[in-house]
C-alpha positions as CSV (number, residue, x, y, z in Angstrom):
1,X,-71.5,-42.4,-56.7
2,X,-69.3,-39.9,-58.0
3,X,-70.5,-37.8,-55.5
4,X,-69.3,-40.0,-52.7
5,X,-65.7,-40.2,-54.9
6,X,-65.3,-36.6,-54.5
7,X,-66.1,-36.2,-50.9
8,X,-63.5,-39.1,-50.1
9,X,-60.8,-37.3,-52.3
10,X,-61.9,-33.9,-50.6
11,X,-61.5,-35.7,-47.4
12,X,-58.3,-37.7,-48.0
13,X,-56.8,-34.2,-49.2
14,X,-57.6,-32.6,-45.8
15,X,-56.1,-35.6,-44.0
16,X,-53.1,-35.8,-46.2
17,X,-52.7,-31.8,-45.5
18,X,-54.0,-32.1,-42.0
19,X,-51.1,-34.3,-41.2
20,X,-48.6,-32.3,-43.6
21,X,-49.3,-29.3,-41.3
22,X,-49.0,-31.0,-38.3
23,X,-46.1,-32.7,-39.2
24,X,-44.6,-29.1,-40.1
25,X,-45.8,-27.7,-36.6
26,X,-44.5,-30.6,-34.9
27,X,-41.0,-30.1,-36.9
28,X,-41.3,-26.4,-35.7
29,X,-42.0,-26.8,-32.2
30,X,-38.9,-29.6,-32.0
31,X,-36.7,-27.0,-33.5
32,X,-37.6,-23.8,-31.4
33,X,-36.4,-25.2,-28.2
34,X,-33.4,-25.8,-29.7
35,X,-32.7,-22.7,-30.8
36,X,-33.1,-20.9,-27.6
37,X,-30.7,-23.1,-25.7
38,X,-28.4,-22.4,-28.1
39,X,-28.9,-18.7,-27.3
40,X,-28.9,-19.4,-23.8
41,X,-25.8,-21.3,-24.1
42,X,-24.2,-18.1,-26.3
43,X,-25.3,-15.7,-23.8
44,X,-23.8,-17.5,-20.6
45,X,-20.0,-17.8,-23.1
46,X,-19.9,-14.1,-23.4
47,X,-20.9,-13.4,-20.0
48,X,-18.1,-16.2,-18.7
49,X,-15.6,-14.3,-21.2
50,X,-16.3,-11.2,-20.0
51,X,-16.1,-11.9,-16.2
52,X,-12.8,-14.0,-17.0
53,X,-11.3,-10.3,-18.7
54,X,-12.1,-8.5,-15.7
55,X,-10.4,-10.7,-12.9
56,X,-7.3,-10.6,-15.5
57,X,-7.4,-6.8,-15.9
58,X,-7.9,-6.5,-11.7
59,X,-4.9,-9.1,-11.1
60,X,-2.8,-7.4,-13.8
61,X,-3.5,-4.0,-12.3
62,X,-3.0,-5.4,-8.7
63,X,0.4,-6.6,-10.1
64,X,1.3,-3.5,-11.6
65,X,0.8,-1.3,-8.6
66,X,2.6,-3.8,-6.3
67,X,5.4,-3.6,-8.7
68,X,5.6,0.1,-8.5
69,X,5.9,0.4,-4.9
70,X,8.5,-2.6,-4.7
71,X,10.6,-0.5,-7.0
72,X,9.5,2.9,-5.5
73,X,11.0,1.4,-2.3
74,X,14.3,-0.2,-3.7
75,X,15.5,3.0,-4.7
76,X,14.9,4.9,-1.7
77,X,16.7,1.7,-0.1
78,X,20.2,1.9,-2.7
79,X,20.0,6.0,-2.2
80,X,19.8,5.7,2.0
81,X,22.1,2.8,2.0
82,X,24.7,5.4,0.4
83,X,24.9,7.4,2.7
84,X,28.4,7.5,4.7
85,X,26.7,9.1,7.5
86,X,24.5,7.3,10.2
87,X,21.4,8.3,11.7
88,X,23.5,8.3,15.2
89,X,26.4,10.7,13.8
90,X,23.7,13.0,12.0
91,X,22.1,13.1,15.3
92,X,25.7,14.3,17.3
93,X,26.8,16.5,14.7
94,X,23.7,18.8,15.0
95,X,23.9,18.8,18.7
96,X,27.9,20.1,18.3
97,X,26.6,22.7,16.0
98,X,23.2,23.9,17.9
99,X,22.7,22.5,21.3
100,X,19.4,21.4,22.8
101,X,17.5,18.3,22.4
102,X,16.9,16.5,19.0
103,X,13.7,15.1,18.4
104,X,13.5,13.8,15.0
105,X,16.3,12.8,12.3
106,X,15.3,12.6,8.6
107,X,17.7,11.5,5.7
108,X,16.4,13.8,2.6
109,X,17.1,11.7,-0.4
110,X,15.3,14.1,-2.9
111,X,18.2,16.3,-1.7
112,X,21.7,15.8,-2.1
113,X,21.5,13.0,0.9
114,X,21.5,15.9,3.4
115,X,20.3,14.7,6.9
116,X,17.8,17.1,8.8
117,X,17.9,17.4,12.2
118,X,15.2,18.8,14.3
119,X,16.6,20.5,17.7
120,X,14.7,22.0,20.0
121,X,16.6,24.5,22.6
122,X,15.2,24.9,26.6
123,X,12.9,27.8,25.5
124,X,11.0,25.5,22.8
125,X,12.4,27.0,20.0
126,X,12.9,24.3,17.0
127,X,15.6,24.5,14.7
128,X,16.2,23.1,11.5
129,X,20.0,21.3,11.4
130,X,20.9,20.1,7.9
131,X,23.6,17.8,7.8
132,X,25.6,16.0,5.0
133,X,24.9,12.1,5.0
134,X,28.5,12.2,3.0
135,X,31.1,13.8,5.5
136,X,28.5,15.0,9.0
137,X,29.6,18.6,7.9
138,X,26.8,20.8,9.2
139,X,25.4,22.8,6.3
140,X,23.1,25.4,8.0
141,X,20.8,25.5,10.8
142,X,17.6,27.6,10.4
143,X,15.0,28.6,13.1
144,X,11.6,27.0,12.6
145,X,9.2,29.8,13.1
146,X,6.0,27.7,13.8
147,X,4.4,28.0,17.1
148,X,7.0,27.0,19.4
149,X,4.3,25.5,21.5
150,X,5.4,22.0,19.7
151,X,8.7,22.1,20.9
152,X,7.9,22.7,24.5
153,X,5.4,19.5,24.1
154,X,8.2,17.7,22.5
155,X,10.4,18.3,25.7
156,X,7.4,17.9,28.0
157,X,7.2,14.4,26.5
158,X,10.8,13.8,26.8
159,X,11.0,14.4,30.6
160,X,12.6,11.4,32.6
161,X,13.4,9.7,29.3
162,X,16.5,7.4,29.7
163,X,17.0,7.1,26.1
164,X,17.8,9.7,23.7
165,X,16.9,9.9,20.2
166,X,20.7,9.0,19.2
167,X,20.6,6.2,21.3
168,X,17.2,5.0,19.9
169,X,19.1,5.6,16.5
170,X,21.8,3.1,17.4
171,X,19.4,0.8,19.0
172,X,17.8,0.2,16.3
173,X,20.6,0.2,13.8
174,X,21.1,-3.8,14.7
175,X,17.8,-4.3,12.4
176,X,18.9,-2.3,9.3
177,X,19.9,0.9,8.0
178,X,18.3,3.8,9.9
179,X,17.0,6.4,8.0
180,X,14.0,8.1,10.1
181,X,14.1,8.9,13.7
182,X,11.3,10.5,15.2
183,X,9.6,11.6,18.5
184,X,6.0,9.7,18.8
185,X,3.9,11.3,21.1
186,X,0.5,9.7,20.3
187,X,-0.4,8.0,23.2
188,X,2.8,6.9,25.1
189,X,5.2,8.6,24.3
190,X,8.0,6.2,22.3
191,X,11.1,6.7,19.7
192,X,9.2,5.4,16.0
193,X,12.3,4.6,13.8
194,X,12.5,3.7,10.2
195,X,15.0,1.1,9.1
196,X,14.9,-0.6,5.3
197,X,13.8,-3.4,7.3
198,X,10.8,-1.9,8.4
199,X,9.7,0.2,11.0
200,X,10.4,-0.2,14.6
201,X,9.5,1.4,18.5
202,X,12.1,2.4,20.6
203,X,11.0,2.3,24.2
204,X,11.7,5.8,26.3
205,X,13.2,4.4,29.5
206,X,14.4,0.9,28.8
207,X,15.7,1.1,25.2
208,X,13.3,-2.2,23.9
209,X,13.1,-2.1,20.0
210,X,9.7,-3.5,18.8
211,X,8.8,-3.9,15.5
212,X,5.8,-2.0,13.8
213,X,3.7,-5.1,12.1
214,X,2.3,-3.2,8.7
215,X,-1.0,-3.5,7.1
216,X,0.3,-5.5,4.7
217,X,1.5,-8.0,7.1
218,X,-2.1,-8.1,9.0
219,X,-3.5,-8.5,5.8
220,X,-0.8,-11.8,4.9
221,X,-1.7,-12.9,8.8
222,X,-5.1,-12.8,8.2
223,X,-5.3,-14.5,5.0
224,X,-3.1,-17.8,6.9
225,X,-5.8,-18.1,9.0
């Protein structure tokens, strides 16, 4: 009889501790998956957080840079847009001072506004005319001792041309400050002209002014679509 007592006891002991452990494992296993969506859940924040810090570095650094080149540009604009001197009048004063046939007109603003002319004479020798953008006093001429083959090709281009590179300077002057006149020969051969309004094609023989569309503009273009 006594026996049989302590086998029950024995017994009931391994079912109460049977059921206390598999009440604990039970009370693990509900609290495990818990914990690793909460890790998920961490994991998936800090990536969100750090993705979010990138795109605002990127846009801030995009914003930046554009910012730099709009001012970059402004002040070349207000330094060009001093000058007393037109593209046209730089243009005539060189030819009075070394005659031959300009090709190119460039306002120097790191210099004193001081247009540069570039003439080159029948024989395809290219000079160098430096002209004030305050009063069209020429300030020096110098010989450009390159390879004169470039001036002969500049001339070569510019034969039967109805429109000269003063005349594309004043033709484009109706759509903004001229400060850059050159001879394009790449492919037909065409005035390119650079105005603070952008930059612009002068036709050879007829004098049409077409405006250059930028990369900038292609890329606005192409995002409206």
């Amino acid at each position: 009889m006594k026996r049989n007592i302590v086998i029950a006891t024995v017994a009931a002991a391994a079912l109460i501790g049977g059921g206390t452990v598999a009440a604990y494992a039970v009370g693990g296993d509900e609290s495990a998956p818990t914990q690793r969506q909460s890790s998920v859940r961490l994991t998936d924040d800090r990536d969100d957080s750090a993705e979010d810090a990138a795109e605002d570095a990127a846009e801030i650094t995009a914003d930046d840079t554009a910012d730099d080149r709009d001012d970059a540009a402004e002040a070349r604009t207000q330094v060009r847009s001093a000058a007393q001197v037109t593209a046209a009048d730089a243009i005539a004063a060189a030819l009075r001072h070394t005659p031959g046939t300009a090709v190119a007109a460039d306002l120097d603003d790191d210099r004193a506004n001081v247009w540069e002319v570039n003439v080159v004479k029948g024989d395809g020798t290219d000079y160098d005319v430096r002209v004030s953008a305050d009063n069209a006093k020429v300030l020096g001429a110098q010989r450009d001792n390159d390879d004169d083959s470039d001036g002969r090709e500049d001339l070569a281009a510019l034969k039967g041309a109805s429109v000269d590179a003063r005349e594309a300077a004043q033709a484009a002057a109706a759509k903004g400050t001229v400060t850059d006149v050159d001879l394009d020969d790449d492919g037909p051969a065409t005035w390119s002209v650079d105005t603070a309004k952008g930059e612009f094609k002068v036709d050879l023989k007829t004098g049409k002014v077409t405006q250059v569309q930028d990369d900038d503009q292609d890329d606005t273009a192409g995002d409206d679509d």
